[in-house]
N, C-alpha and C positions, 0 to 999 in steps of 0.2 A: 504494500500500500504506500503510495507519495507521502512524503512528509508534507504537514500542512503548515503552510507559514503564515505568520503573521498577518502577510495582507488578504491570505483568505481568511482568515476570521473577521476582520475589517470587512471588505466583502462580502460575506454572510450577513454581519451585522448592517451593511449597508439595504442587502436586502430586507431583511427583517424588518428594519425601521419600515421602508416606505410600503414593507407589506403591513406590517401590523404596529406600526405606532412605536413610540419608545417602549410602553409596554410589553412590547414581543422580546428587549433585551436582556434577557434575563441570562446566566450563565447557565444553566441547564437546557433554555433554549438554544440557547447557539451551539451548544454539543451535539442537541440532536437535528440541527441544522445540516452542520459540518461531520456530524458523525464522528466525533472524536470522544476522548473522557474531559473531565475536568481539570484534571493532571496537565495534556495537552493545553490547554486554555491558561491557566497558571502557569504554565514555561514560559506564557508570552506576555500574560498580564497577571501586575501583582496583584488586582482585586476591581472588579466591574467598574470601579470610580476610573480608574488607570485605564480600562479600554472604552469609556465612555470619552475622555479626554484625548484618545487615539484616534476612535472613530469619529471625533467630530472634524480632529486635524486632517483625517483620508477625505473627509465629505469637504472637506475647504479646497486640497490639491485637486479631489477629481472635478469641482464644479466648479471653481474656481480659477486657480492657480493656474492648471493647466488649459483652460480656452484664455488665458489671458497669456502667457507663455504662444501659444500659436498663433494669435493674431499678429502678436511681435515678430512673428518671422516673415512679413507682409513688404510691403514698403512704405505705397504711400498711405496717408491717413485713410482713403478710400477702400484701398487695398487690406490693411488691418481691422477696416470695419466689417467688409463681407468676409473675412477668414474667424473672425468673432461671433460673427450673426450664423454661421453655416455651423462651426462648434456649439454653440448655443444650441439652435433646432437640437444637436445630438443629442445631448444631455438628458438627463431624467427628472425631469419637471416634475413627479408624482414624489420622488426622493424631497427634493427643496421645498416640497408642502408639508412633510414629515417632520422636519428638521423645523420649521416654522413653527408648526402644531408643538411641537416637544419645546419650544424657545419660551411657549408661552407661560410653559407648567415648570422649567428648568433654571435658574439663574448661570449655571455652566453654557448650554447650550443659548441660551439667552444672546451670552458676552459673545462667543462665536460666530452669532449670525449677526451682531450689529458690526462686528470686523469685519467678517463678510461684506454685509452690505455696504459700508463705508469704502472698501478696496475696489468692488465692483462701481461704484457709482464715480469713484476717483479716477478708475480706469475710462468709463464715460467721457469723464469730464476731459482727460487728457487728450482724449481723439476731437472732441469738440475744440480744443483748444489749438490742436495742432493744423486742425483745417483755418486758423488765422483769426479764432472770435476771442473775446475777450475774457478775461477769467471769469469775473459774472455771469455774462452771458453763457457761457462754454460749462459750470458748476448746473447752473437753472436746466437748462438741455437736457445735462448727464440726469438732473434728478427727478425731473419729468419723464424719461424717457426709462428708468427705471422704473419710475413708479405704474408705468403704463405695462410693463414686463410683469410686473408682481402681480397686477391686474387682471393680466392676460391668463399667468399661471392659475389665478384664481377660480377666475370665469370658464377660461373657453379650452380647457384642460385638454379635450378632447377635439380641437380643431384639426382639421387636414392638414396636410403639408402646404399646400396651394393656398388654404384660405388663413395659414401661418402667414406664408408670403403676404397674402394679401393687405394685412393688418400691416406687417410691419412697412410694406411701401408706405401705405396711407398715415403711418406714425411718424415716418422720416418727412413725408411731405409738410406732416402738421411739425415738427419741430422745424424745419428748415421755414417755413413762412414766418415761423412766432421772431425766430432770430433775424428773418430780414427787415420785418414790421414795426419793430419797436424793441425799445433799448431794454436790457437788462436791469430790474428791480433791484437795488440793495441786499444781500443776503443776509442775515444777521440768524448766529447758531446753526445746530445741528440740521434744525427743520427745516430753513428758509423761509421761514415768514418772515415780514417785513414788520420793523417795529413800530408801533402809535405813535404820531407825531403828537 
């Protein structure tokens, strides 16, 4: 029988979550996942807190880390945006609703996903930025355009591939008018609201 490493239990437990909620991670569950003992499981993590803190680092590298690492190897801002967008589609959207759902009930998982989100919407902003807008302007883009993703995730989970596309033209056309039409708002904190005069 293969020895089982590390990132299949990560992997297991990736699955797990986006099948059955943080609640499916139990270590006895993932043994009979992965078919191993608990023994196995303990060679790799000191104790579920230690592979909760693992699995949440594999779920940052694979939905993460890595479509922003391959956009990078693009060229122009254009170029890194469709090698971003086409990673993206890849990705398992039903995983990132998991990870949300558990952020709400977790303060570990919590912290993870507003890194997360904070890195994704920075990496946004940096392509908006580098197509020549302004930082305000080029932040507001990335965080709308995010928040329309999240959106998306939400709602239309089960969209085609085609009517994917379809959304997302019709979201680049709506951001690319907001940025030609009118100047970029003050941003003030995390949210971007604009502050009371």
């Amino acid at each position: 029988m293969a020895r089982t490493s590390r990132n299949d239990w990560l992997d297991e437990g990736l699955d797990a979550l986006r099948d059955g909620g943080e609640g499916a991670l139990t270590i006895d569950g993932l043994c009979a996942r992965v078919g191993r003992t608990k023994g196995s499981f303990y060679h790799h993590f000191q104790d579920i807190a230690a592979f909760f803190e693992a699995l949440l680092a594999r779920w940052e590298e694979r939905q993460t880390s890595a479509p922003i690492h391959h956009a990078e190897g693009g060229g122009s801002p254009e170029q890194r945006r469709d090698r971003l967008s086409a990673m993206v589609r890849s990705l398992d959207g039903r995983l990132d609703l998991s990870v949300r759902a558990w952020a709400l009930r977790d303060e570990r998982a919590s912290a993870v996903l507003r890194r997360v989100d904070a890195r994704r919407v920075d990496y946004l902003a940096s392509l908006h930025a580098s197509e020549g807008r302004a930082r305000d302007t080029a932040l507001l883009l990335a965080r709308l355009e995010y928040a329309a993703f999240i959106g998306a995730q939400q709602l239309f989970a089960d969209l085609s591939d085609e009517s994917t596309r379809s959304l997302e033209r019709a979201l680049d056309r709506a951001l690319e008018l907001l940025a030609e039409d009118r100047p970029a708002p003050r941003l003030e904190g995390s949210t971007g609201r604009r502050r009371a005069r």
